[in-house]
N, C-alpha and C positions, 0 to 999 in steps of 0.2 A: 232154645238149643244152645247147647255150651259151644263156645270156641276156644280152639288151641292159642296159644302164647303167639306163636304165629299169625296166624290170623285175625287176633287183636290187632299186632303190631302194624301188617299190611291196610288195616282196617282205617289205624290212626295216620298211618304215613300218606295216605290218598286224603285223609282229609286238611292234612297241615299243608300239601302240597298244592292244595284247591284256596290256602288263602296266602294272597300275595306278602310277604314279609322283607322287601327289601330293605338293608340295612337303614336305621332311623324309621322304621313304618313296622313296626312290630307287633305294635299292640292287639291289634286283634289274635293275632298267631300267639300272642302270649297267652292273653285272657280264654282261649277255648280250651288250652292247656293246664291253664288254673283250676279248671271245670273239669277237665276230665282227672285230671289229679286227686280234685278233691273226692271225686266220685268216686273213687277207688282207695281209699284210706289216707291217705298222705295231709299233712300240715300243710296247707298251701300259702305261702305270702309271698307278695308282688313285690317288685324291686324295682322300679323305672319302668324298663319295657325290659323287664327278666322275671322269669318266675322261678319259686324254689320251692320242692317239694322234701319236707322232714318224713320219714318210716321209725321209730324209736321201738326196739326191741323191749317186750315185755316178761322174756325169758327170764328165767334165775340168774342170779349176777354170779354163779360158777358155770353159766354156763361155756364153751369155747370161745372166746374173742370177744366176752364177757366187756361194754361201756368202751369199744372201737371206734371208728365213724369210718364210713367211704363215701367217697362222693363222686357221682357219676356226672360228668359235666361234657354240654355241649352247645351247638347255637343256631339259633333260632330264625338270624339273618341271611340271608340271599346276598348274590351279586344282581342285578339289573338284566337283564333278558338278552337285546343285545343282538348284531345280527346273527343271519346263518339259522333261525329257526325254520324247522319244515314244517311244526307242528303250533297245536294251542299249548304254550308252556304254563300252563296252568291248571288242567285239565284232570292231570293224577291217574291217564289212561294206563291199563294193564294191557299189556299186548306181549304177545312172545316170552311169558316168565318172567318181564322186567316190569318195573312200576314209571312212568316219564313226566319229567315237568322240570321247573325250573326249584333245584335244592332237594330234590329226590336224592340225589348221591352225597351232596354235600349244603348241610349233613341231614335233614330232617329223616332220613332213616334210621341214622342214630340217634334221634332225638324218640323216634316210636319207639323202637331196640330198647332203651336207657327203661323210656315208661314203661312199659308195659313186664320190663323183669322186676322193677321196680315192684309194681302195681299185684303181682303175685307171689310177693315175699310176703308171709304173713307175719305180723307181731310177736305174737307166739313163741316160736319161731328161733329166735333168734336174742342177743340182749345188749345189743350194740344199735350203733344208729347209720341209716342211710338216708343219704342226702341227694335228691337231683337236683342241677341247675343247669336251667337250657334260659340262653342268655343269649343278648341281643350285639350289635354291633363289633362282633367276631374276625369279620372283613373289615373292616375300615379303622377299630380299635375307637376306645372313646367310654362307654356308660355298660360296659358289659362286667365280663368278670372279674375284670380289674378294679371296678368301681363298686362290687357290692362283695366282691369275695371274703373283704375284711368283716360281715357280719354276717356268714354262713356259720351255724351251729360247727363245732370243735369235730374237726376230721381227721383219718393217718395217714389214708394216703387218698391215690383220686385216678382215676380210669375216664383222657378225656376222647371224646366222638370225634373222628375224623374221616375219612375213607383209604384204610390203609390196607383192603380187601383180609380185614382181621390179622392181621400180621400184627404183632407186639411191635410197638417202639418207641423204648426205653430212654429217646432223647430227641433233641431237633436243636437243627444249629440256629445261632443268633442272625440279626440282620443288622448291617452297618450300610445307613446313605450316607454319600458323603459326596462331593463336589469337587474338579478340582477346576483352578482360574489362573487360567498363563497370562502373563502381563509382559506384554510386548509394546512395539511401537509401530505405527502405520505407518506408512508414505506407498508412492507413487510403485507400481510391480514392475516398471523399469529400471525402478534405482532401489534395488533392496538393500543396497548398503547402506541407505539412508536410515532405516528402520530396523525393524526386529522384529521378524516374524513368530506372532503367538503360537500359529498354528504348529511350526514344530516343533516348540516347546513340547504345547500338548503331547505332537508325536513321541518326544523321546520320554516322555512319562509315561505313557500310553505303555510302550516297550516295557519300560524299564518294571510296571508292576508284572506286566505279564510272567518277570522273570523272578519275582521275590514270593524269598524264602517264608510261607506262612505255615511252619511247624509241622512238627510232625503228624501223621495221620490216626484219629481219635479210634480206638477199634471197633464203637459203634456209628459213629456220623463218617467216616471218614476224613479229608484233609478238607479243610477249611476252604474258600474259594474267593474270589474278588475279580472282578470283570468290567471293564470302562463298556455302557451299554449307552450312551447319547455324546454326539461331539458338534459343538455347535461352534463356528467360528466366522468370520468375514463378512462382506456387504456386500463386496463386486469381485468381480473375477478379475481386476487392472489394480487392488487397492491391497496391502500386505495386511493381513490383518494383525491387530493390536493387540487384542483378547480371545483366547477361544477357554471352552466352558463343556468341560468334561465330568458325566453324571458316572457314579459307582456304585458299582452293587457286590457288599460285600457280604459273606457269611460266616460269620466265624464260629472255630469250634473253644473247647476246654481248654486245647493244647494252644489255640491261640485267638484270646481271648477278644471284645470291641476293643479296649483301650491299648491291648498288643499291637492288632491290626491296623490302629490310627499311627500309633507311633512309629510300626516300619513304615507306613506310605508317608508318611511326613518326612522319616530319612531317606526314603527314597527319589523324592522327586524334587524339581526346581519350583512345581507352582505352588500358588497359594492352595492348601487344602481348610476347604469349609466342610465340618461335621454338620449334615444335616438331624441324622436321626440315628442313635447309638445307645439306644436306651434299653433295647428287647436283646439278654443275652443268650448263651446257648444253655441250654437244659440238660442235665443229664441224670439218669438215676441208674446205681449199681447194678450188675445186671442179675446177681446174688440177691438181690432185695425181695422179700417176702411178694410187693403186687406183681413184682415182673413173672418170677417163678408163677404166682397163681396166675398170671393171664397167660402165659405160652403155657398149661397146660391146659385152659381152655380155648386155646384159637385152636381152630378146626386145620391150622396151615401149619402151627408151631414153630413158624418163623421169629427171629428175634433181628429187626433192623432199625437204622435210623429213618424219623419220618423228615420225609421230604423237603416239606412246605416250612409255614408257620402256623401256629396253633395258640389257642388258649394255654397252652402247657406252660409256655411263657411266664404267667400272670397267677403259675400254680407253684411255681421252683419250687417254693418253701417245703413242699409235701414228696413222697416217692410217688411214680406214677407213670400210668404206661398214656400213648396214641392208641389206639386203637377205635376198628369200627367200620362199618359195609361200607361195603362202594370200592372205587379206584379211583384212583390222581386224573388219571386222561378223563373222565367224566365229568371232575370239579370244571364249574364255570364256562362248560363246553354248552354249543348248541344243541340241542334236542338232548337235553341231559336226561340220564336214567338210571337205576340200580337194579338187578336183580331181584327177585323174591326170594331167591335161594338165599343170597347174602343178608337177605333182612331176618330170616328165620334163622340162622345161624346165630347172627348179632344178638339176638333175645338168650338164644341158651349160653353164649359167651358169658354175657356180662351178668347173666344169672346166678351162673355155677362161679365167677369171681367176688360175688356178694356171699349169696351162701358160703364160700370156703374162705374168705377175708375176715368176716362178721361170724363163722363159727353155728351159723344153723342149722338146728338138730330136723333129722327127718319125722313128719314128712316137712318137706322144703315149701311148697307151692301153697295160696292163697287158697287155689279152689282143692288142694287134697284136703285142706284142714276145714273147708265150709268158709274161708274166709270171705271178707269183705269186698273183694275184685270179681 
């Protein structure tokens, strides 16, 4: 009995969700992937704990979109389970129209969604190339797409999986750790004129970012942000402290950029500031751009915003390219996580109809209209 695109997908997404892949422990989630890949026409080759699947158009080279590439990308990695579960997070149970487990929403439903429109685009078809890569260490950053993207077959642009409940998003702002270290001097809390207290140091930094100027506001990410979120200072409650040690979380946008953002807080404050981590900037692609136009005409919401988080998008700048993909943000790395089946069968016809109209494929479109190989 034939099944719908659909139903493939919810088929594959109960079974990726039944093998544990938390970040660095991938490989079996990869290698079943390889398999079903291969099964279904696609060039399969292994990358560490990533796999990538090649579609090469066998169409006339007049045909539309004629020697193109797209690459659909997403990951393969989990967070840790963690408490607050009510249930088995492993399970892959359908209950209520939703599918449950741990990376049901983020993302392994786009990692079904990606294959499965993948896996019914036929050759034929089309005369350009598609590409999947669903790719490991996404949470934690390390051996993922960053590490093997530089020998992905030649692509133009890239659609990657996230859960932005299909909403296009054209960009995601950067992330700046950064540290700051008031250097003070201790003595006795009855005699503070002896000393110099770190801790208010801290405090009038603390202030002083809350009130600096980071640029004006991006018209898709909006204004950039920066927030003191750990403040650690003192030993006893009788002793002024010497040092306190204030952690930052910044986000920067276009309009103001990691090394903008380091340079006001450094004119801004009195303490010592340590760049921890400055290296993931913001992303952005026109919003005029050929993938953005073809994915808000296929999300089912035709929303166009910034995504939230952090993403692989990151480690993709080079190319134009939207977020997109099932699920929602409150569900990433939440307890008794889930997705809908609605959003997983919608995801399939999104990134379908953004392949077909990207890559220029003549009708019929589909694998099994043409007898194909899926």
């Amino acid at each position: 009995m034939t099944t719908s695109p659909a139903e493939q997908a919810v088929d594959l997404l109960q079974r990726l969700v039944r093998i544990p892949s938390v970040s660095g422990e991938e490989e079996a989630c990869r290698d079943m992937l390889a398999a079903w890949l291969g099964r279904h026409g696609l060039d399969t080759t292994i990358h560490g704990r990533n796999v990538v699947g090649v579609l090469e158009g066998t169409a006339p080279v007049t045909a539309p979109g004629a020697g193109r590439g797209l690459l659909l990308c997403t990951h393969i990695d989990v967070v840790p389970v963690g408490p607050g579960w009510t249930r088995d997070p492993w399970d892959g149970a359908i209950e209520g129209g939703r599918l449950h487990g741990r990376g049901s929403n983020d993302a392994k439903s786009s990692v079904a969604a990606m294959a499965v429109a993948a896996a019914n685009l036929h050759p034929r078809s089309f005369a350009g190339r598609l590409v999947v890569a669903f790719v490991c260490d996404e949470e934690t950053g390390g051996e993922g797409i960053e590490a093997c993207g530089g020998d992905l077959p030649a692509v133009d642009a890239t659609v990657v999986g996230e859960p932005t409940e299909l909403d296009v998003c054209p960009g995601q702002r950067g992330l700046l750790r950064a540290r700051l270290v008031a250097h003070g001097r201790s003595c006795h809390a009855s005699r503070p004129h002896e000393g110099r207290n770190a801790l208010e140091i801290a405090a009038r930094d603390i202030v002083a970012l809350s009130q600096l100027d980071l640029g004006e506001a991006d018209p898709v990410l909006g204004r950039a942000t920066l927030q003191a979120t750990v403040c650690n200072a003192g030993t006893r409650s009788n002793v002024v402290p010497g040092e306190a040690v204030v952690e930052l979380d910044g986000r920067p946008t276009p309009q103001c950029g990691n090394e903008a953002m380091v340079e006001r807080i450094r004119a801004a404050v009195e303490s010592e500031l340590v760049v921890k981590s400055a290296r993931l900037h913001p992303v952005s692609t026109p919003t005029d751009a050929e993938i953005v136009r073809l994915a808000t005409e296929a999300s089912p919401t035709g929303r166009v915003r910034g995504f939230g988080g952090m993403s692989d998008m990151v480690h993709l700048a080079h190319l134009p390219g939207v977020v997109m993909g099932p699920g929602t943000s409150e569900q990433s790395h939440a307890p008794d996580e889930s997705v809908a089946l609605e959003q997983v069968a919608l995801a399939v016809d999104a990134y379908a109809t953004i392949a077909r109209r990207f890559l220029g494929v003549r009708a019929p479109a589909s694998a099994a209209a043409e007898g194909g190989a899926s």
